[in-house]
Every structure is written in structure tokens, then in C-alpha cells.
N, C-alpha and C positions, 0 to 999 in steps of 0.2 A: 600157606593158606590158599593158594591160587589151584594146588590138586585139588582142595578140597572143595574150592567154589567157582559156580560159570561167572559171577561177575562179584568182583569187591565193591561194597555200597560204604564206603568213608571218603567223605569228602575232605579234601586236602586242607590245610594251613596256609594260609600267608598267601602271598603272590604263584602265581598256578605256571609251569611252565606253560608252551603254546598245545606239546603233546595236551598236558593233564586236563589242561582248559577243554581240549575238544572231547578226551574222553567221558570227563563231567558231562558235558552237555548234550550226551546221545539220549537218545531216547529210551533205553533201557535201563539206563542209569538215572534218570531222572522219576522215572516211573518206580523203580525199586528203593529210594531215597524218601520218595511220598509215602509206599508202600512200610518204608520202615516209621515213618512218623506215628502213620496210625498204630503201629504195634505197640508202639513207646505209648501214644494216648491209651492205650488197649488197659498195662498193666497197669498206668497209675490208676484207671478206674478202678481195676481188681484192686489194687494197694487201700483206695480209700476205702474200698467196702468190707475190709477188713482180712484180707490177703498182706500186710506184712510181716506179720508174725503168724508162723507154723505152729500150734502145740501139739500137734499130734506126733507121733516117736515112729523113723524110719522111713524109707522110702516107699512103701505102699501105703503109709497113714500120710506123709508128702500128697501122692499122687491124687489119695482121696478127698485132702483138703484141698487142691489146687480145681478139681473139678466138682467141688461143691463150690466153690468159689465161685468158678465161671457162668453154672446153672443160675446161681443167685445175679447176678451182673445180667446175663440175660433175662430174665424175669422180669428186674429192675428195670432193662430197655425198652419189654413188650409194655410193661404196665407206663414206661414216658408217649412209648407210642399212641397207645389206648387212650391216656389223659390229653395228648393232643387232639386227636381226633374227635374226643366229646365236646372238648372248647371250640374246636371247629364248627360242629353239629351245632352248637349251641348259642352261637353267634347270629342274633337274630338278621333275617333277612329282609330290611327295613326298606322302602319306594318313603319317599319323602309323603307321601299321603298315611303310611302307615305309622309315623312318629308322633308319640307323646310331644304334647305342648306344652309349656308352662303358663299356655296364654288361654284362655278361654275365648269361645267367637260369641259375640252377643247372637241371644235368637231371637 
């Protein structure tokens, strides 16, 4: 596996020799181990949105449903974006002079 890759991102088992320990802890290894998490968070989103089952038949009907997949997972992120950003917008911008009382002031 090691022709095939500039660095192996599996982290060890059990009690880590002093070598494995230091090599875990470079910085490049550390940064490709995050980088794999989000990958892993990546596909279970595709999974829930309806990426675990393929029906489509063969490797280019595969290919098609994997990236209709991914279009819809993005969409789904632009439209949590855009719903943040209104709640944002939306969140009034109160000075304690500008708040609803429940009290009234005599005139």
C-alpha cells in the first residue's frame, strides 16, 4: 500500500510504539485523519438522503445516481445556508428602548 500512497492515514491499536506515536503526531498526519473524518461525515449525509441503495443497473447508471446524489446533498446545504442567514436577518435588532413591555406606563 505504501507505492501506492504518500502517507497511510490508520491509526494504530493499542499502546503505540515511541516510533508510531511520533509518526501519528506529525502534522500531516494529523491534518489527513481530520480530513478523512469529514469524508466519512461526507457519505453518511449522501447515505441518509437516500444514496444507500443504487437501483439503477451498471456502472454508468452507478455514476449517474452517485452524482445526482451529491447535486441534491448540495442544494440541501445551499438551502441550510440561505435558512440560516434569514434567521439571522430576521433576529430583530432590539436597544432596550425599542422592546415590547408587558407593563404599560401611566400617562
Amino acid at each position: 500500500m505504501k507505492e501506492q500512497l504518500k502517507l497511510v492515514v490508520l491509526p494504530r491499536q493499542g499502546k503505540l510504539s515511541a516510533q508510531a506515536q511520533a509518526a501519528e503526531h506529525t502534522d500531516d498526519f494529523v491534518k489527513a485523519r481530520r480530513a478523512h473524518s469529514a469524508v466519512e461525515s461526507a457519505i453518511n449525509a449522501l447515505e441518509v438522503h437516500g444514496l444507500d441503495r443504487c437501483p439503477d443497473h451498471g456502472i454508468n447508471g452507478f455514476k449517474r445516481y452517485v452524482a445526482l446524489a451529491v447535486v441534491a446533498r448540495n442544494i440541501h446545504r445551499i438551502g441550510a445556508i440561505l435558512w440560516q442567514q434569514e434567521q439571522a436577518r430576521a433576529q430583530p435588532k432590539s436597544k432596550y428602548s425599542d422592546r415590547d413591555t408587558t407593563y404599560k406606563l401611566a400617562a
